[in-house]
Kinemage of the C-alpha trace (Angstrom):
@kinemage 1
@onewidth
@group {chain A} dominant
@subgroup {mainchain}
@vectorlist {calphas} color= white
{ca unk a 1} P -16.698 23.969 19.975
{ca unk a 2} L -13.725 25.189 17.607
{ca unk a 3} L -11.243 23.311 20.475
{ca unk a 4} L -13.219 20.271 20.400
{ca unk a 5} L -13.353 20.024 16.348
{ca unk a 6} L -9.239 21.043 16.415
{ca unk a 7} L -9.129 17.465 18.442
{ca unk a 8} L -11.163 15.635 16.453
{ca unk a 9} L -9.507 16.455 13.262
{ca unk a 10} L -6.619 14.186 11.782
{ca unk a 11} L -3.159 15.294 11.873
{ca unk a 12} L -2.554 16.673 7.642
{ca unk a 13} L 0.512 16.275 5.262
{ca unk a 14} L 3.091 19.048 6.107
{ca unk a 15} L 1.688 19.676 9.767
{ca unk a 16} L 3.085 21.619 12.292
{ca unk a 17} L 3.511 19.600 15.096
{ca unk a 18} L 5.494 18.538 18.169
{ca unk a 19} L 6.024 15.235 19.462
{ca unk a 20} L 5.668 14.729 23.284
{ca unk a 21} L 6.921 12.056 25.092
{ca unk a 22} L 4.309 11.181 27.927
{ca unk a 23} L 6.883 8.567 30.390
{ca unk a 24} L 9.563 10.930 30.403
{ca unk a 25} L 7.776 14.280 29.653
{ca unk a 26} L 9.590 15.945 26.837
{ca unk a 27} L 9.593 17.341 23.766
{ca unk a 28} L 11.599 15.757 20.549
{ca unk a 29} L 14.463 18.269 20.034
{ca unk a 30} L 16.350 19.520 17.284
{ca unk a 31} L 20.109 20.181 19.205
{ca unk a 32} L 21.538 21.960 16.317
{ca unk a 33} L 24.912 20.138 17.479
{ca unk a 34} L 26.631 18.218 14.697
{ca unk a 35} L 27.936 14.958 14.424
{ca unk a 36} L 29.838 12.116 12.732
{ca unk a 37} L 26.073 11.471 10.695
{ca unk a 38} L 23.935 14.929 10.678
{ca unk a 39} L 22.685 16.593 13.694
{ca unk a 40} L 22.184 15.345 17.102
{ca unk a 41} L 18.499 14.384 17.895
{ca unk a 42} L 17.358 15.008 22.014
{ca unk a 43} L 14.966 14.438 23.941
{ca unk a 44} P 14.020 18.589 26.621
{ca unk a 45} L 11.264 19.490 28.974
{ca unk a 46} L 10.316 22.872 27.536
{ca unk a 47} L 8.913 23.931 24.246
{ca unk a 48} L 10.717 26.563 21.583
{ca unk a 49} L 11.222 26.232 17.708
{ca unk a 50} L 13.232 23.643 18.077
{ca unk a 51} L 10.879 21.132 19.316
{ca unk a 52} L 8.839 21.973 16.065
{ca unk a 53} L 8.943 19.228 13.594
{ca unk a 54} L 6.922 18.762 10.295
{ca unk a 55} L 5.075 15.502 9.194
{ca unk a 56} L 5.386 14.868 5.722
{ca unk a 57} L 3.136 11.503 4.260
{ca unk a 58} L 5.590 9.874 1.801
{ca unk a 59} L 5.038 7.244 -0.598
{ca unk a 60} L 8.187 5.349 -1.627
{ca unk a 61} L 8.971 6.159 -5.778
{ca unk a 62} L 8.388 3.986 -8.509
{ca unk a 63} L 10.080 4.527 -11.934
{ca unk a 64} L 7.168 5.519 -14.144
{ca unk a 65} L 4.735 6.628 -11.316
{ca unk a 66} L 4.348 10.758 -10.320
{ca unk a 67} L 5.079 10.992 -7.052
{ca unk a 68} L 1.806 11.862 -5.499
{ca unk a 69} L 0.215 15.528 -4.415
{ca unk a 70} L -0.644 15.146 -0.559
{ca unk a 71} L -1.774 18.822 -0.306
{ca unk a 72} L -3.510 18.506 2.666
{ca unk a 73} L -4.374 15.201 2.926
{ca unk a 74} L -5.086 13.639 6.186
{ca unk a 75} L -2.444 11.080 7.313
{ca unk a 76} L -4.041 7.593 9.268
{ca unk a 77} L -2.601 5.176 11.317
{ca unk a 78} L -0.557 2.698 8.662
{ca unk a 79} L 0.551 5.839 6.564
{ca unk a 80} L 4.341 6.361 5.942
{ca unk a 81} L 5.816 9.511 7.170
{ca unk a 82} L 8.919 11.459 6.915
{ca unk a 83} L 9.692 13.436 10.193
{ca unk a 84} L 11.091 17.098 9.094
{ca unk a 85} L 12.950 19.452 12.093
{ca unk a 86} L 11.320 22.886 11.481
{ca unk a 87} L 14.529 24.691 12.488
{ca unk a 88} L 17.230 22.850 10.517
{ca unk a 89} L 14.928 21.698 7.572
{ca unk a 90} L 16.907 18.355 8.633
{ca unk a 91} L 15.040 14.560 8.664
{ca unk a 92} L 15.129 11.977 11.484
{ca unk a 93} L 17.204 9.209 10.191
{ca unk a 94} L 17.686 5.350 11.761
{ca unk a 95} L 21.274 4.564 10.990
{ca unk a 96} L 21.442 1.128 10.225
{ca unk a 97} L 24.429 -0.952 11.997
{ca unk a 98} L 25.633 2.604 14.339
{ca unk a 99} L 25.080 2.789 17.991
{ca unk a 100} L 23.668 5.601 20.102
{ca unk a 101} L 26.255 7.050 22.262
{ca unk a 102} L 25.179 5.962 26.011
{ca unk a 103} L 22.987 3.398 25.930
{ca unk a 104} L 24.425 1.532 23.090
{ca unk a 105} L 20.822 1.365 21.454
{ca unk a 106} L 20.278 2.607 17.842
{ca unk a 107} L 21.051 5.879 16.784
{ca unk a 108} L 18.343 8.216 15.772
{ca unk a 109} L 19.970 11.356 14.137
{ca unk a 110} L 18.726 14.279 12.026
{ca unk a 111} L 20.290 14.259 8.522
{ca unk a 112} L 19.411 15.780 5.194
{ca unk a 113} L 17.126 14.525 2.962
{ca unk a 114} L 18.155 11.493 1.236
{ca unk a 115} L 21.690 12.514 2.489
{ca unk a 116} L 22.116 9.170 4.040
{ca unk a 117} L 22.159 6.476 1.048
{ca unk a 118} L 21.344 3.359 1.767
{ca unk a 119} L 18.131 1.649 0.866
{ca unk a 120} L 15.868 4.233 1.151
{ca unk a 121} L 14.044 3.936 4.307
{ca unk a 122} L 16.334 5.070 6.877
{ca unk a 123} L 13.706 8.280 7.092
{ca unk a 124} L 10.592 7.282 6.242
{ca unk a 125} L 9.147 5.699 8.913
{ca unk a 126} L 5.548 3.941 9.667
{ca unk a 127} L 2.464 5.555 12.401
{ca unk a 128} L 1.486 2.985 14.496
{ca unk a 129} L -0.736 3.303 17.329
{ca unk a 130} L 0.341 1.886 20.466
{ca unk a 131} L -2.512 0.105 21.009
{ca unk a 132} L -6.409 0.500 20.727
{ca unk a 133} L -7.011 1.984 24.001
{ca unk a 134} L -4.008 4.285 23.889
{ca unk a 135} L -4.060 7.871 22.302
{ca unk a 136} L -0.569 7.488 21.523
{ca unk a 137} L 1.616 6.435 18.740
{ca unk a 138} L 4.336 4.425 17.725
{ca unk a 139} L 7.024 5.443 14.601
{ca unk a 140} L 9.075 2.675 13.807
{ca unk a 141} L 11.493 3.237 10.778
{ca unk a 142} L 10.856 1.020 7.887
{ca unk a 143} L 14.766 0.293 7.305
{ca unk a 144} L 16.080 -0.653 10.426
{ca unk a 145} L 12.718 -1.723 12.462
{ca unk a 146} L 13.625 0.772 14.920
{ca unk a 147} L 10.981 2.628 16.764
{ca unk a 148} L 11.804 6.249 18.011
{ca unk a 149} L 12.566 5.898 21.529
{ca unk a 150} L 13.788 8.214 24.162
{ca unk a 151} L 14.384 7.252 28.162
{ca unk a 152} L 16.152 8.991 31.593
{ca unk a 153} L 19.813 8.650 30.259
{ca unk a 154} L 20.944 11.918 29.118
{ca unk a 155} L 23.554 13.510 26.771
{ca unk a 156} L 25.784 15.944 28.249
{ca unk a 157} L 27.169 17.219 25.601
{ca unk a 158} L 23.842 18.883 24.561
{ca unk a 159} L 22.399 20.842 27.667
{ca unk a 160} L 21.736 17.170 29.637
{ca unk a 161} L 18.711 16.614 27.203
{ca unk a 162} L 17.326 13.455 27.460
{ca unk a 163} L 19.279 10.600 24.971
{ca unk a 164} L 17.014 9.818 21.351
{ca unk a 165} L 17.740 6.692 20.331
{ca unk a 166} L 16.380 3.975 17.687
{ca unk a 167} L 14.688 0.440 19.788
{ca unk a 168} L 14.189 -2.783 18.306
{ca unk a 169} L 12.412 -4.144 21.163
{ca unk a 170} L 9.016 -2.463 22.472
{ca unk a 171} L 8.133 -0.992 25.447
{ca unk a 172} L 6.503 2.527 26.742
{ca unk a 173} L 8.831 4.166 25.763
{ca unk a 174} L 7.958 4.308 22.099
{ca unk a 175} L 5.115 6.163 23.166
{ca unk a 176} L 4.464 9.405 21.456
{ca unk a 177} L 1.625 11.957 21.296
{ca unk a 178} L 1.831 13.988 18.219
{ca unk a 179} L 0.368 17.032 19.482
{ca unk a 180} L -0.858 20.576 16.902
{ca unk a 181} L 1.464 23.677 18.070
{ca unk a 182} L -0.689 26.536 19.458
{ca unk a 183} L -1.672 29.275 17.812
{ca unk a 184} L 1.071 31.442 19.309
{ca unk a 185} L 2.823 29.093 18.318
{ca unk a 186} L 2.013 28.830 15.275
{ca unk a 187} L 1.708 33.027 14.900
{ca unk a 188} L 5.251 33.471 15.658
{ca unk a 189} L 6.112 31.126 12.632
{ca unk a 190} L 4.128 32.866 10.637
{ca unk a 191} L 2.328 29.405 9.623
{ca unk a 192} L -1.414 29.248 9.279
{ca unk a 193} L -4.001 26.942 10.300
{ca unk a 194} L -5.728 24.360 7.564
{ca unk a 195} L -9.455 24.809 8.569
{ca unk a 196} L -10.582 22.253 5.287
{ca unk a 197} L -8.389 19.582 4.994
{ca unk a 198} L -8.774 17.891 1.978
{ca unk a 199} L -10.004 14.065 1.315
{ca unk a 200} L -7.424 11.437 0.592
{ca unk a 201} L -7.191 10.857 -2.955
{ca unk a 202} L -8.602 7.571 -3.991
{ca unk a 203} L -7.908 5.556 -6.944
{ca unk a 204} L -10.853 2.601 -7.581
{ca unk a 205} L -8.935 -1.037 -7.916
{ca unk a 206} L -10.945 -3.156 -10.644
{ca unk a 207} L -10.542 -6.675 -11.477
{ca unk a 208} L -7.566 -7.220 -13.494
{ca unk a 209} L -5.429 -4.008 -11.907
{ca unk a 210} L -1.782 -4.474 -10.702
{ca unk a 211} L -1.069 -3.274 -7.567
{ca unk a 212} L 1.485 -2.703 -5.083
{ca unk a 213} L 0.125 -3.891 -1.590
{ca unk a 214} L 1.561 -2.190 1.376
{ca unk a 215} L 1.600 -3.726 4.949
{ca unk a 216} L 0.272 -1.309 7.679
{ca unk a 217} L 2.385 -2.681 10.304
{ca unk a 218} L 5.288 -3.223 9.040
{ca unk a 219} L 5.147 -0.624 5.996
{ca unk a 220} L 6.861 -3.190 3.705
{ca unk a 221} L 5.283 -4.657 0.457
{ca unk a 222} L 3.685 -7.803 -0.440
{ca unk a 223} L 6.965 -9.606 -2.635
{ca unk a 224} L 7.242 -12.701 -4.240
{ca unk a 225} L 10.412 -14.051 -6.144
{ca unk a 226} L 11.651 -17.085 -7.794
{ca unk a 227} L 13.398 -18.289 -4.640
{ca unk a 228} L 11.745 -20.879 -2.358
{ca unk a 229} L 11.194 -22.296 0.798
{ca unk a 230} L 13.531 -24.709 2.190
{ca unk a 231} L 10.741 -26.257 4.403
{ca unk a 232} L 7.082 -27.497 4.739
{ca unk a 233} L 5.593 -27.391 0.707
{ca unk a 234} L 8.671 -26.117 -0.489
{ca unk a 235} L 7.004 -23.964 -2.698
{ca unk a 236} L 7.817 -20.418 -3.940
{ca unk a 237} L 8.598 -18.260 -0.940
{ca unk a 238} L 5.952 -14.657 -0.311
{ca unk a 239} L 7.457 -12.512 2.042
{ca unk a 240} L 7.589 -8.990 2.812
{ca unk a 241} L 9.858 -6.305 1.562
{ca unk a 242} L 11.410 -3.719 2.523
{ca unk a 243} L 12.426 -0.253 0.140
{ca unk a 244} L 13.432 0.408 -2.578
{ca unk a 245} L 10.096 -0.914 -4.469
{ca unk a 246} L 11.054 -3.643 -7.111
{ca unk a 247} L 8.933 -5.379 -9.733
{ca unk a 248} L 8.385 -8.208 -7.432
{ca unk a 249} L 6.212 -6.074 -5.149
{ca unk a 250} L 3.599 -6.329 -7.948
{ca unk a 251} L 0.451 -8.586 -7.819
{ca unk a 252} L -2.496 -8.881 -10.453
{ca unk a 253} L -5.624 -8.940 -8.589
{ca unk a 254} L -8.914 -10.726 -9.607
{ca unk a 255} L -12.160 -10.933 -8.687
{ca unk a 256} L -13.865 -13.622 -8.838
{ca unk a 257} L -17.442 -13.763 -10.906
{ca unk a 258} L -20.881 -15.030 -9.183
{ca unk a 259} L -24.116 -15.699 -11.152
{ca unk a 260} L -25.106 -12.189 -9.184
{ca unk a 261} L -23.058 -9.810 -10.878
{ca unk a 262} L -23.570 -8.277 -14.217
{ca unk a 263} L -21.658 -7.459 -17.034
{ca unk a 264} L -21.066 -3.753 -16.986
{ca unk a 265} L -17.613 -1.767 -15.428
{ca unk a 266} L -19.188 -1.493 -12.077
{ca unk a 267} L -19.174 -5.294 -12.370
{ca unk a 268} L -15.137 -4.955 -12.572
{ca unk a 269} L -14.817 -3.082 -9.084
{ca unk a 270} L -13.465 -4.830 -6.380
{ca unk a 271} L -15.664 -4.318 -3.337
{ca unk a 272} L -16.193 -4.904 0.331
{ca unk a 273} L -16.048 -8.851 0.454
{ca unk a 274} L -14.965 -9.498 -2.608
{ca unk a 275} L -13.797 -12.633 -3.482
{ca unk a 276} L -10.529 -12.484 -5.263
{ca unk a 277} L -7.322 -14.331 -6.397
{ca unk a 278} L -3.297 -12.799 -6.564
{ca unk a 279} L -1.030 -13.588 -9.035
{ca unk a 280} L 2.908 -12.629 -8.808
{ca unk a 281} L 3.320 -10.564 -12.212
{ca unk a 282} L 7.109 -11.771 -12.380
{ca unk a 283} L 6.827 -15.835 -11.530
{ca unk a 284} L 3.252 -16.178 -12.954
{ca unk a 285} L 2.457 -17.917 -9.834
{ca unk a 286} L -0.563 -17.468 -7.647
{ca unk a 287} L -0.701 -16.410 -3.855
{ca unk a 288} L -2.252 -19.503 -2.092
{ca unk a 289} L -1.712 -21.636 1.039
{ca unk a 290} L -1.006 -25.531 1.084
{ca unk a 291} L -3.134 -26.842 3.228
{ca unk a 292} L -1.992 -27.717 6.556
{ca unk a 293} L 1.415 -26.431 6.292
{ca unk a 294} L 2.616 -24.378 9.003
{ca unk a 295} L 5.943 -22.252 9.026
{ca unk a 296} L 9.588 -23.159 10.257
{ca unk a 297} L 8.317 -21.929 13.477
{ca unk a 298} L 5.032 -24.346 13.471
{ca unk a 299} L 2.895 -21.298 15.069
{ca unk a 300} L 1.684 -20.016 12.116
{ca unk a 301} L 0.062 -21.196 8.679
{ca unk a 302} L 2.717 -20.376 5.506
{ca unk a 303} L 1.867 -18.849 2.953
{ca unk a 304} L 3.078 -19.342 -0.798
{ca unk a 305} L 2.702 -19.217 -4.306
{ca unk a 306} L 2.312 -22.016 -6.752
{ca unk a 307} L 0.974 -22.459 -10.153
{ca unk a 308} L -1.767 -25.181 -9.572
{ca unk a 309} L -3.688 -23.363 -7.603
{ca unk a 310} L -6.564 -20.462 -8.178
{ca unk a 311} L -7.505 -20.063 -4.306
{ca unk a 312} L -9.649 -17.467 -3.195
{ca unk a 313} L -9.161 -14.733 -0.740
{ca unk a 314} L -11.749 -12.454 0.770
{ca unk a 315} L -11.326 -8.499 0.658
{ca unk a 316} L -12.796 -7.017 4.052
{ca unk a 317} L -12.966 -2.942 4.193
{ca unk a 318} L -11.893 -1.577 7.717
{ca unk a 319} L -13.327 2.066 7.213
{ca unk a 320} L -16.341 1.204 4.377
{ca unk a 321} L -17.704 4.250 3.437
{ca unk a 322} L -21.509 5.705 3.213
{ca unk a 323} L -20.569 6.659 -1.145
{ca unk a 324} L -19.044 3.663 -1.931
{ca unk a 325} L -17.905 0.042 -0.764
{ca unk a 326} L -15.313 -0.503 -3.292
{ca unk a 327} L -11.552 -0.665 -2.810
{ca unk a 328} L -9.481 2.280 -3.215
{ca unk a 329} L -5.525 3.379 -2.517
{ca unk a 330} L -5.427 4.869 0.579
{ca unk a 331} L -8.284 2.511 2.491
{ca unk a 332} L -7.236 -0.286 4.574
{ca unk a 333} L -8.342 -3.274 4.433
{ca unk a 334} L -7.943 -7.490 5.217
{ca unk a 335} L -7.154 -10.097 3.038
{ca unk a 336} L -8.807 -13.114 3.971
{ca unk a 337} L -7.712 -16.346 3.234
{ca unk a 338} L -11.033 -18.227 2.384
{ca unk a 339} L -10.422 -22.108 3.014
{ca unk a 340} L -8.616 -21.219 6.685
{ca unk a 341} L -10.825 -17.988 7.581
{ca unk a 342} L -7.316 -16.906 8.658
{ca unk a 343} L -5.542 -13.142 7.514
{ca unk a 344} L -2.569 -12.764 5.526
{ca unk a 345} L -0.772 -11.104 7.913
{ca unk a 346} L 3.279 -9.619 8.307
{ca unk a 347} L 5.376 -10.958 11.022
{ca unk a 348} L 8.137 -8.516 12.435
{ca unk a 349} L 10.763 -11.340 11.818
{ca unk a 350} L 12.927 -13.091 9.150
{ca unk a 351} L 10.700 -15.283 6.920
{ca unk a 352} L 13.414 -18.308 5.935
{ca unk a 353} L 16.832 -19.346 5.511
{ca unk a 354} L 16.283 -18.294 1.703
{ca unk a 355} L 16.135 -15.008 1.705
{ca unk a 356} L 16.171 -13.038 5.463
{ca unk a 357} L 13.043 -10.622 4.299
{ca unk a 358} L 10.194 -10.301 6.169
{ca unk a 359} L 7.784 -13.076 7.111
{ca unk a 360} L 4.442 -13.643 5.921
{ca unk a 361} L 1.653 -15.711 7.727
{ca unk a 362} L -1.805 -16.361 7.562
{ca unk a 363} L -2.742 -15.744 11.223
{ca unk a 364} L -6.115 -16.529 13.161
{ca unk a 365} L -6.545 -12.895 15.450
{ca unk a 366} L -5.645 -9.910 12.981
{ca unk a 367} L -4.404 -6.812 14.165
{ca unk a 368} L -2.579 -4.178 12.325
{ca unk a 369} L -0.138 -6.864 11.074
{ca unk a 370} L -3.071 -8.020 8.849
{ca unk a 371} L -4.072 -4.313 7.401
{ca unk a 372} L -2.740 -3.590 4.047
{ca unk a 373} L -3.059 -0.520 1.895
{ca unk a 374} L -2.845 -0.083 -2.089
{ca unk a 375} L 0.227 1.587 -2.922
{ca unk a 376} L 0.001 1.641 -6.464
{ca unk a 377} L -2.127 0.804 -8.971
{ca unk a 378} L -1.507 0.430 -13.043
{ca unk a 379} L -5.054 0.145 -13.794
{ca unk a 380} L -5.704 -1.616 -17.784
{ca unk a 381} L -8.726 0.924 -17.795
{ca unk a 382} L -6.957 3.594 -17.462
């Protein structure tokens, strides 16, 4: 019973853990071999300390904010992570624009933390899962789109361990099952075992809160800015964003009223189904759709903001729970775009000409694309 509850339990901020690689049956190593950028990341067949890595939940800072307490806290598919060696207290870092040494693909290193200053993201990366009938996960780092990726070419420079490398495209082997260490293990680290983990700690979104809204594909924030597109309505461009944070990445949400709801501050949450509207806080423009209009690529619907319009969206809970049906940080959920019945979703691609950030859509089949998390919230009832 105790073996069966240990699976059934989420993986916690600051676990112990080691990251298996089920096509080519290894273990993520820590080499302890320098280079040019950190340490060199492999890829070996047999457990030992240095195939011990910590998982650290990360939300990316904003000047004013605390940075939260994730004692604890259960991490979910969506979540972003920072990936911590054990043995050299070192992160795994995408280096933008440098190539892995055989296969020319990009290089995944270990480097300290925030050592390697570029953006921001190069180590924090997202947890996707591979797909819904696979026990196994994806982490792709938020700067460079890179998923961590090893493969049969090795490195003989560190034992003949398999190559680590950073992949743009996708294939199998991006497949990774985090897996708890044992409790040897974990008795000759001297590290104990969480038997309560702790709830994730929820903030309520009201009417009227502004929010940072977090893609759970992509890990990159809803953004607006005063640029705009160059095609179809010509209106001002959405797109998603990459770190650092910036006050574009901030929305006003609103719920819209019905002759149902009362007056009181439970009247103010915004629930499971709620309808609601998004304004930009910088451009004072609202999120919204023009009908028909499809993207430079015609296979999707765009999406925009403009200041004539007040359209509604739909807020659809993934997880709703038993206590409560309103919308929290930390819970997933769908926007849905009411006219169309189609999700605002996050396209792993350019959006235009105008700017090069990510592309948003409003897409007919949602999958984690169209998930979004609160990331912050500066609530006027607060």
């Amino acid at each position: 019973m105790q073996q069966e509850a240990e699976k059934q339990r989420l993986f916690l901020h600051q676990e112990f853990v080691t990251l298996f690689h089920p096509q080519q049956k290894v273990y993520l190593t820590d080499t302890n071999t320098e280079n040019k950028y950190g340490l060199i990341l492999s890829a070996q067949p047999d457990l030992s300390p240095n195939t011990i890595f910590i998982l650290e939940k990360y939300c990316p800072p904003f000047s004013m904010f605390k940075t939260p307490n994730y004692h604890n806290t259960p991490i979910i598919q969506g979540d972003l992570l920072r990936i911590k060696s054990f043995c050299s207290n070192y992160y795994v870092t995408s280096i933008p624009d440098a190539q892995s040494p055989v296969t020319k693909q990009g290089l995944m290193v270990l480097a300290k933390q925030n050592e390697v200053k570029y953006n921001g993201g190069e180590q924090v990366f997202v947890l996707q899962k591979i797909s819904n009938e696979s026990p196994y996960m994806r982490l792709v780092n938020t700067e460079t789109g890179c998923a961590l990726h090893t493969h049969s070419s090795k490195l003989k420079e560190v034992g003949n361990n398999n190559e680590v490398t950073g992949y743009k495209n996708r294939d199998d082997n991006d497949a990774w099952n985090i897996e708890w260490i044992s409790k040897e293990m974990r008795e000759g680290i001297h590290q104990q075992e969480v038997t309560e983990p702790l709830p994730r700690k929820c903030q309520t979104i009201r009417s009227s809160d502004s929010v940072i809204i977090r893609n759970g594909l992509t890990g990159g924030a809803l953004h607006s800015h005063s640029a705009h597109y160059k095609y179809g309505t010509k209106e001002q461009e959405v797109t998603w964003k990459i770190q650092p944070r910036d006050l574009n990445d901030w929305w006003v949400i609103y719920k819209m009223k019905n002759l149902s709801q009362g007056s009181g501050e439970s009247s103010q949450f915004i629930e499971n189904n709620s309808l609601v509207s998004f304004l930009h806080v910088q451009t004072k423009q609202m999120l919204t759709h023009s009908s028909g209009c499809k993207v430079k690529n015609g296979d999707y619907l765009q999406v925009c903001c403009s200041k004539k319009s007040n359209e509604e969206f739909k807020i659809e809970l993934i997880d709703i729970d038993e206590k409560s049906n309103n919308l929290t940080t930390e819970k997933p959920f769908r926007i849905v775009h009411i006219p169309t019945q189609q999700y605002l979703a996050a396209l792993e691609r350019p959006s235009s000409q105008s700017t090069f950030q990510g592309e948003m859509v409003l897409a007919s089949k949602f999958d984690w694309n169209a998930v979004w998390f609160i990331e912050y919230v500066d609530s006027i009832y607060a």
